[in-house]
C-alpha positions as CSV (number, residue, x, y, z in Angstrom):
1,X,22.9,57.0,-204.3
2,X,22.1,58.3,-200.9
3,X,22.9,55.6,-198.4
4,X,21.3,55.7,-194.6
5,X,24.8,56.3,-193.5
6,X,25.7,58.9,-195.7
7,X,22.7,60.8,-194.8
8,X,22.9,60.6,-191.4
9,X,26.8,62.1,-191.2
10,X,25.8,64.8,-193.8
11,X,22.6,66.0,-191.2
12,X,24.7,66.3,-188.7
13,X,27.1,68.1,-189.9
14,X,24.4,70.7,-191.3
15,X,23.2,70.6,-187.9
16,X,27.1,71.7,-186.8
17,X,27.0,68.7,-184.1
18,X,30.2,66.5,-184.1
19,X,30.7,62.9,-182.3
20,X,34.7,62.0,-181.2
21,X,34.0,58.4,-182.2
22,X,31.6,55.4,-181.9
23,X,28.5,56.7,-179.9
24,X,28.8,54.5,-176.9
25,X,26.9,55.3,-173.7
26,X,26.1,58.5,-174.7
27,X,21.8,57.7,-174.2
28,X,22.7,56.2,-170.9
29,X,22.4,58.5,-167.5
30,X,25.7,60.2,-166.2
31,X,27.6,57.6,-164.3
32,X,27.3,58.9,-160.3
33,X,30.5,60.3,-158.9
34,X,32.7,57.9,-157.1
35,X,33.2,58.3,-153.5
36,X,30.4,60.5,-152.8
37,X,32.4,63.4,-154.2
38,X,30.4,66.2,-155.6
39,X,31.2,66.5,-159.6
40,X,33.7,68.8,-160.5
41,X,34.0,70.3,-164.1
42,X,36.8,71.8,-165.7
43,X,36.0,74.3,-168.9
44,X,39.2,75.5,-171.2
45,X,38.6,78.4,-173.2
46,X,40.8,78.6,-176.0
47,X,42.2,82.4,-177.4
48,X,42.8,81.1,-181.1
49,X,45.8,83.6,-182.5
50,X,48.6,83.9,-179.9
51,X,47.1,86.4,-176.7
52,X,49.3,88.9,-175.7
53,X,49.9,88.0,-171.7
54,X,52.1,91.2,-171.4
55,X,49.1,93.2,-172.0
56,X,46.3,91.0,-170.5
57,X,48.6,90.8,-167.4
58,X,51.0,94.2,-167.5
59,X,54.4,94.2,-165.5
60,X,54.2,97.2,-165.0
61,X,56.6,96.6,-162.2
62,X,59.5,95.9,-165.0
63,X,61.2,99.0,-165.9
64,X,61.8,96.6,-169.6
65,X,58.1,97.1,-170.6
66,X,57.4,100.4,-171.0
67,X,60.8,100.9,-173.2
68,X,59.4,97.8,-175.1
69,X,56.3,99.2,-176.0
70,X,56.4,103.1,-176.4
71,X,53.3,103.1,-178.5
72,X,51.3,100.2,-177.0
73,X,51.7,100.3,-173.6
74,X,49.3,100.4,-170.8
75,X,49.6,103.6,-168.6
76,X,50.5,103.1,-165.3
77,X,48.4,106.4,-163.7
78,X,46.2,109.0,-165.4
79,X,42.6,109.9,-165.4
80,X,41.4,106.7,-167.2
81,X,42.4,103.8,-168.9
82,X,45.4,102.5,-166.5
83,X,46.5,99.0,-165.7
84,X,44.6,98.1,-162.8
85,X,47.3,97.2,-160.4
86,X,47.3,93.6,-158.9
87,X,50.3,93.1,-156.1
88,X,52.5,96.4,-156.8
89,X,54.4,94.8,-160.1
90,X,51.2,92.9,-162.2
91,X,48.2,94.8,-163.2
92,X,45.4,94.2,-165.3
93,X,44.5,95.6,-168.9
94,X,41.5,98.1,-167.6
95,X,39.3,96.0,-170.3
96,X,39.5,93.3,-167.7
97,X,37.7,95.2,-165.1
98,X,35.2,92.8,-165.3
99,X,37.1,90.3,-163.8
100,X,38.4,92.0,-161.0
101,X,36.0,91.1,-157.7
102,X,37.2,87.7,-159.0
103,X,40.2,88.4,-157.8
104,X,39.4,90.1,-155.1
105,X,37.4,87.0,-154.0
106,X,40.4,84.7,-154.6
107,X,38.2,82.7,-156.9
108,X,41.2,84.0,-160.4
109,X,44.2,83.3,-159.9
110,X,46.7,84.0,-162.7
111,X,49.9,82.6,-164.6
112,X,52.4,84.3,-165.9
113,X,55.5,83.5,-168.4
114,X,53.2,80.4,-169.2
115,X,53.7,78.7,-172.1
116,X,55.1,74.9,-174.2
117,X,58.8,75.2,-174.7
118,X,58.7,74.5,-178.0
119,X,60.1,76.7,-180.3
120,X,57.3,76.7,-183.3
121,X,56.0,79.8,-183.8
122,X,53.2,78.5,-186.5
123,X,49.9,79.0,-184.9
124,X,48.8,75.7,-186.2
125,X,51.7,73.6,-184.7
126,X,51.8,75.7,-181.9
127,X,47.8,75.1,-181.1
128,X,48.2,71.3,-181.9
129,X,50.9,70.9,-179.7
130,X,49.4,72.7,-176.9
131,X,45.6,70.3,-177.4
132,X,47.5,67.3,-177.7
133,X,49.7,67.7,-174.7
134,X,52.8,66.3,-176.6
135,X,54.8,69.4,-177.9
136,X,57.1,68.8,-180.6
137,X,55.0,65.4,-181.9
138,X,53.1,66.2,-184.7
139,X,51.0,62.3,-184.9
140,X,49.7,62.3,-181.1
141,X,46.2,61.2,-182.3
142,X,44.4,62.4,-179.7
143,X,44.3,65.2,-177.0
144,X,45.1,65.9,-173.5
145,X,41.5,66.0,-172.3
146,X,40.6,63.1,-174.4
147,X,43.4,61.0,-172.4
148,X,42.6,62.2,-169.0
149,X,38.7,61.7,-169.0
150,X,39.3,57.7,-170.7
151,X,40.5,57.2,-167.2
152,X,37.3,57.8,-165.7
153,X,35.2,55.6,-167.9
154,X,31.2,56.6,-167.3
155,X,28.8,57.3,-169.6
156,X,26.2,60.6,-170.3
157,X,27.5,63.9,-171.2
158,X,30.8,63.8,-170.5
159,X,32.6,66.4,-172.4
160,X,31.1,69.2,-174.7
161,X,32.4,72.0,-177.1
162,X,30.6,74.3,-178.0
163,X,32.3,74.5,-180.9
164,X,31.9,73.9,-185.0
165,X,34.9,71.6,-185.3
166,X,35.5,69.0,-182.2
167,X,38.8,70.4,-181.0
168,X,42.1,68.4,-180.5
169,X,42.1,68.5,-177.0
170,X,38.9,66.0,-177.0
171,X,39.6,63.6,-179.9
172,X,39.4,60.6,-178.7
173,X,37.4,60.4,-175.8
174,X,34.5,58.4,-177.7
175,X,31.8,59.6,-175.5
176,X,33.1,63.8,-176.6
177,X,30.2,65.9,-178.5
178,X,30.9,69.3,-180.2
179,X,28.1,71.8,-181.5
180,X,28.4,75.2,-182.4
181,X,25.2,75.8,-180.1
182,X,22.4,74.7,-178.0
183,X,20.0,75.7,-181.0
184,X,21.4,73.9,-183.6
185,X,19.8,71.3,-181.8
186,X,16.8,72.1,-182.8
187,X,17.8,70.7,-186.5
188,X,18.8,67.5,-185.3
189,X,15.2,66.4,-184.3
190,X,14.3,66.6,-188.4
191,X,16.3,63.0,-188.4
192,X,12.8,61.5,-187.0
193,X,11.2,62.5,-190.0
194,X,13.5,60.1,-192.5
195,X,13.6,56.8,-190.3
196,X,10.9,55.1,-192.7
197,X,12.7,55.8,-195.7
198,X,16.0,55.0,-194.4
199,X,16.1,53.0,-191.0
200,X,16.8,53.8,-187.5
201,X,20.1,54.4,-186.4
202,X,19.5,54.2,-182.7
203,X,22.7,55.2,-181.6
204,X,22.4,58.7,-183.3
205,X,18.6,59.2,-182.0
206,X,19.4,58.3,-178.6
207,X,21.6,61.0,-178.2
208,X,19.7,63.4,-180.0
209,X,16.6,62.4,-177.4
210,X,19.0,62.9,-174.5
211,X,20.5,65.9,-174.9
212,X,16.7,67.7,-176.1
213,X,15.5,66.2,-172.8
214,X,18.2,68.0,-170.6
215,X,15.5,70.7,-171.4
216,X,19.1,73.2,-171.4
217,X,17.1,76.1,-173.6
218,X,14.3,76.1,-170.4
219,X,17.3,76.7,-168.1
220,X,17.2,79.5,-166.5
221,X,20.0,82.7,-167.2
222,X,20.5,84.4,-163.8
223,X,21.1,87.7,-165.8
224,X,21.1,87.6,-169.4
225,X,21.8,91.1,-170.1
226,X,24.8,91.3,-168.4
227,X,26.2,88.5,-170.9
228,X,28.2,89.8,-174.2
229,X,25.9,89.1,-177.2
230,X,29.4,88.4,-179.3
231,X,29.5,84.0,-180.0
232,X,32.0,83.9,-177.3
233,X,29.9,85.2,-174.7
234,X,26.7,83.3,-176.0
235,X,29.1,80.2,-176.1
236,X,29.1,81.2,-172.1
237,X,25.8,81.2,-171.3
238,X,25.1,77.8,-172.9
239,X,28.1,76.1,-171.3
240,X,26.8,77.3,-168.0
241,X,23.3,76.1,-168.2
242,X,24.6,72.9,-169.5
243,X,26.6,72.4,-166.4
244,X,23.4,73.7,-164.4
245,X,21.5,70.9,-166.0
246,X,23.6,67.8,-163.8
247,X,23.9,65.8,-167.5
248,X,27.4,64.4,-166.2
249,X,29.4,66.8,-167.6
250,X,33.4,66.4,-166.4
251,X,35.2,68.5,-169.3
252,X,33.9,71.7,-171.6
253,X,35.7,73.6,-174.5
254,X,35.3,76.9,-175.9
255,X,36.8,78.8,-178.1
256,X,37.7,82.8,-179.0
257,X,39.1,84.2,-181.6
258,X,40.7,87.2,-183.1
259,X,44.3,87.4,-180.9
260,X,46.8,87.6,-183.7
261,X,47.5,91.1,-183.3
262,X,50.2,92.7,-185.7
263,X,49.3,96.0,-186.6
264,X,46.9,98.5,-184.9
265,X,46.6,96.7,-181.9
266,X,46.3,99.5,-179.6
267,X,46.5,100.4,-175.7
268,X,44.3,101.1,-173.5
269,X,41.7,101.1,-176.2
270,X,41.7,99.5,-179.8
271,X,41.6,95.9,-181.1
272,X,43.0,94.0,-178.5
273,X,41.2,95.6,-175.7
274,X,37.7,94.9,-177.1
275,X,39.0,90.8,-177.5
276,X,39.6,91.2,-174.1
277,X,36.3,93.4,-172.7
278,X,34.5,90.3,-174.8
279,X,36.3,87.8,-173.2
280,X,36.0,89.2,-169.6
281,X,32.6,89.7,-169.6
282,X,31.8,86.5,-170.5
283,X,33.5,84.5,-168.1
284,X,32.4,87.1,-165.3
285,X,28.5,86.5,-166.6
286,X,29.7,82.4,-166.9
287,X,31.1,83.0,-163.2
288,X,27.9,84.9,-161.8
289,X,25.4,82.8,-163.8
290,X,26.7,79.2,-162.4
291,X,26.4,81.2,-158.7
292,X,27.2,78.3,-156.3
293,X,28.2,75.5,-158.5
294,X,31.4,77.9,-159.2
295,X,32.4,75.9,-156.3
296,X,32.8,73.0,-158.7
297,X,33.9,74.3,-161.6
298,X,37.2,75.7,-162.9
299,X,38.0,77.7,-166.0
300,X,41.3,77.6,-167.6
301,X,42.1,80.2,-170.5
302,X,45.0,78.9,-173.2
303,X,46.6,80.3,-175.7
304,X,49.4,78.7,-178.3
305,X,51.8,81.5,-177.6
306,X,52.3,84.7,-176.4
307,X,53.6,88.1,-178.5
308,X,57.0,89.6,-178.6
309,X,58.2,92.0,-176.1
310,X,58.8,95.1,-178.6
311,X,56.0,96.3,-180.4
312,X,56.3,96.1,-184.2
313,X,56.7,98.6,-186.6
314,X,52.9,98.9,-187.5
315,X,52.2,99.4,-184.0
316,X,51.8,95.5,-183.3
317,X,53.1,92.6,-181.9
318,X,54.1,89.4,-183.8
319,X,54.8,85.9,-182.8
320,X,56.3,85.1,-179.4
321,X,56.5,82.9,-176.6
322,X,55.8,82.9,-172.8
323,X,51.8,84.6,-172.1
324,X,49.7,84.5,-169.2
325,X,46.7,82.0,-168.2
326,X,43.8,82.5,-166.2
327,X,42.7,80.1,-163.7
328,X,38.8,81.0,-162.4
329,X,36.7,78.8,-159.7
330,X,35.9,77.7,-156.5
331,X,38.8,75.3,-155.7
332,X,41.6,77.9,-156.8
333,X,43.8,79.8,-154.7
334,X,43.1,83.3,-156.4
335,X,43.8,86.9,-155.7
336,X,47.8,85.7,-156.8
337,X,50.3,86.0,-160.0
338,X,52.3,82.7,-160.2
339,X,55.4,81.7,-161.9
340,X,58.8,82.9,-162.3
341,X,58.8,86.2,-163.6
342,X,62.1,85.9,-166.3
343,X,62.3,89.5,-166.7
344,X,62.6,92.1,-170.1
345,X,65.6,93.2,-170.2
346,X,67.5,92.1,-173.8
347,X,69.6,89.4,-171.9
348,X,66.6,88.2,-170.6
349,X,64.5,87.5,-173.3
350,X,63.8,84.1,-175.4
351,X,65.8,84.4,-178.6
352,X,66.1,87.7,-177.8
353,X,62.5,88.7,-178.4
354,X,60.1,86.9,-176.5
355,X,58.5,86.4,-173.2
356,X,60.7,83.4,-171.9
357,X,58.7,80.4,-170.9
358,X,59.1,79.5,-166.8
359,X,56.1,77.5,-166.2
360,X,55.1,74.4,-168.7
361,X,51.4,74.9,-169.8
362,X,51.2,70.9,-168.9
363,X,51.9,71.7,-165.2
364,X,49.2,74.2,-165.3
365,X,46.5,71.5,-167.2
366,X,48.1,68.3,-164.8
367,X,47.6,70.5,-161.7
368,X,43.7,71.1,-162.3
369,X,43.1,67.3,-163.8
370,X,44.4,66.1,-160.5
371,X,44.0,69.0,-157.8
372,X,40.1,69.7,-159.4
373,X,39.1,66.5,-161.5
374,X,40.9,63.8,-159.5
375,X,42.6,61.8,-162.7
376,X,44.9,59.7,-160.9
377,X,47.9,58.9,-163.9
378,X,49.2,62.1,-165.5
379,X,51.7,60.0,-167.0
380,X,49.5,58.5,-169.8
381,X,47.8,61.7,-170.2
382,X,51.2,63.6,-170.9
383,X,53.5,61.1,-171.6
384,X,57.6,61.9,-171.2
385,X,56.8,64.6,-169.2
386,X,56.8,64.7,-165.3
387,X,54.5,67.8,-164.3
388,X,55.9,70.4,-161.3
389,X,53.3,69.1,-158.3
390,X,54.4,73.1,-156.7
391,X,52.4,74.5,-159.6
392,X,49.2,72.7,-157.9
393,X,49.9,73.5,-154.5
394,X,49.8,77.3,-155.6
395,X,47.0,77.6,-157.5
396,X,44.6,75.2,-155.8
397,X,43.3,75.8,-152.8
C-alpha cells in the first residue's frame, strides 16, 4: 500500500532532487550576513576518476617528465599544441587556454603536488576520504563542507549540488539540497496535484515553492553560447545563476567525470584533453557569467588522486598520488604555482611511481573555509589535523 510518506520520497527521487536530512528552515529567507560582510560562496568541482595534474599543470621545467612520458607528453615548442608556459618551469595543457586571462588577472591560482597522504589507491576510498575530510577513517558520517557550514547556522539555500546523488562532502548539513538540474524542478511542482489524496507535507512544499520562486530559469546568461553544452558545463551555468539569485547560498558542488585515464589518453590532443577543454570552458563561462560577484566567490577543483609519473604500456597513466588543484575567484592571489615541487627523478618519487604529495588537500579546503568563508574552528571541521595557515597566506589575497 502506497503510504503519503512513501510517495513523497519516491517523487522526489524521480524528480532527481535529494534533502541531507530533516528539512528545517529551508522555506524560511537566507539568514543576512553577519557583520555587514558581503556573502561569500565557495563552489568545489569534483574530477571523479583520479586527474592527471602532471598534464593539467606540465613541469616542463623538470628534465624527469619528458623521459617519463615519451609518448604522452606535452611539447614544450612547435607550431601548435604546446604547454602554455606559466613562470618558466609550469605550463598549462594548451586545452586550458580558456583559463588563461584568469591567470593573467591573478583571479587562478594553482596547486601543485596536492593531494591526502593516504596511501589508498581505490577511487572509492580515495574520493570518500577526500569529502569527508578524515583520510584513512572509513565511518566519518558526514563531510567536510557539511561540518564547516553547521557552524554558521542560518537558514534558506545554503548549500546546493547540482548533482544526482547528494555528495559526501554535504551530508549532514540538514539544510544541503542536491538536483541533477534546475529543470528537474519543474517535476517537483506535480506533488500539488496529490495533496487531497494523501495530505500535505508542508515541509517538502515549502521548499519546492521556494526554490521555483527564486525564478533561477528567468535568470539571465550573460553569454550562453560561449558555455560547453556537455552536463558539466550546463551544471555551470545553473550554479551561477543560482548564486546570481541572492537565495543564501554559502557552499555549491559539482561534479565531472571521465579522468581515469589508462590507455589512449593522449597529448596534446585525445581523451584527456577534451575532459579538460570541457572543464575549462565551463569554469571560464561560470567565471565570465557571475561578472562582478566573482569577487565573492571562489572555485576549488578536487580530485582523489593524481596519475603515475610513467606513462603505461597502453599509452596511459594508472593510479597515483600527488595532482594539481585550481583555486579561481576574486579573493585569490592568482597568476602563482604553489607548493613544494618534490621533483621526478626515481629517488624522488612516492613508492617509486607517483607524484609525491607536499601540500595536504585539507590545508588547501581550511585555507578558503577561513581566508573566503570566515568558519572560525577548523578543528571540528577536520578533526586530528592542524592545517598549514602559510597555504592561506599564499593563495588568498
Amino acid at each position: 500500500m502506497l503510504t503519503r510518506r512513501r510517495f513523497i520520497a519516491d517523487s522526489m527521487t524521480a524528480a532527481g532532487f535529494l534533502l541531507a536530512a530533516p528539512l528545517s528552515g529551508l522555506g524560511s529567507s537566507p539568514a543576512p550576513e553577519s557583520s555587514g560582510r558581503r556573502r561569500k560562496v565557495l563552489v568545489v568541482v569534483f574530477q571523479r576518476g583520479g586527474a592527471d595534474g602532471l598534464s593539467m599543470v606540465a613541469p616542463h621545467g623538470d628534465p624527469a617528465l619528458s623521459r617519463n612520458r615519451p609518448g604522452i607528453g606535452i611539447p614544450k615548442s612547435g607550431d601548435t599544441d604546446w604547454v602554455i608556459d606559466l613562470d618558466g618551469f609550469f605550463g598549462l595543457h594548451p586545452a586550458l587556454s580558456p583559463l588563461l586571462p584568469f591567470w593573467r588577472d591573478k583571479r587562478l591560482a594553482i596547486v601543485h603536488a596536492v593531494g591526502s597522504h593516504d596511501p589508498t589507491r581505490s577511487h572509492f576510498e580515495a574520493q570518500d576520504y577526500m569529502e569527508n575530510g578524515t583520510p584513512g577513517t572509513k565511518r566519518t558520517p558526514d563531510g567536510w563542507l557539511a561540518r564547516a557550514l553547521r557552524q554558521e547556522g542560518g537558514n534558506g539555500l545554503r548549500s546546493l549540488a547540482l548533482t544526482h546523488n547528494l555528495p559526501l562532502a554535504l551530508r549532514g548539513d540538514p539544510t544541503a539540497l542536491a538536483f541533477p538540474s534546475l529543470a528537474s524542478l519543474a517535476g517537483l511542482g506535480k506533488l500539488r496535484g496529490y495533496e487531497t489524496i494523501y495530505g500535505p507535507d508542508e515541509r517538502v512544499f515549502e521548499i519546492v515553492e521556494r526554490l521555483r520562486a527564486l525564478g533561477l530559469s528567468r535568470l539571465p546568461i550573460g553569454d550562453p553560447g560561449a558555455s560547453p553544452r556537455s552536463p558539466f558545463g550546463q551544471a555551470m551555468r545553473e550554479m551561477s545563476q543560482v548564486i546570481k539569485a541572492d537565495a543564501g547560498l554559502r557552499a555549491g558542488f559539482i561534479e565531472t567525470a571521465g579522468w581515469d585515464t589508462h590507455v589512449n589518453q593522449g597529448g596534446s590532443r585525445g581523451i584527456l584533453a577534451n575532459r579538460l577543454k570541457d572543464l575549462a570552458e565551463g569554469l571560464a563561462a561560470f567565471a565570465r557569467d557571475l561578472g562582478q560577484k566573482l569577487d565573492d566567490v571562489i572555485v576549488l577543483t578536487m580530485t582523489e588522486f593524481g596519475r603515475t609519473a610513467r606513462e603505461n604500456g597502453n599509452r596511459g597513466t594508472d593510479h597515483g598520488h600527488g595532482t594539481a588543484f585550481f583555486v579561481l575567484g576574486g579573493d585569490v592571489r592568482g597568476g602563482k604555482v604553489y607548493g613544494r615541487w618534490p621533483g621526478l627523478r626515481p629517488q624522488d618519487l612516492y613508492e617509486g611511481r607517483d607524484l609525491a604529495v607536499t601540500t595536504d588537500f585539507r590545508d588547501v579546503a581550511a585555507a578558503l573555509l577561513a581566508g573566503h568563508l570566515g568558519i572560525p574552528n577548523l578543528q571540528t571541521v577536520f578533526p586530528g589535523h592542524a592545517p598549514r595557515h602559510e597555504i592561506a597566506t599564499q593563495v588568498l589575497g
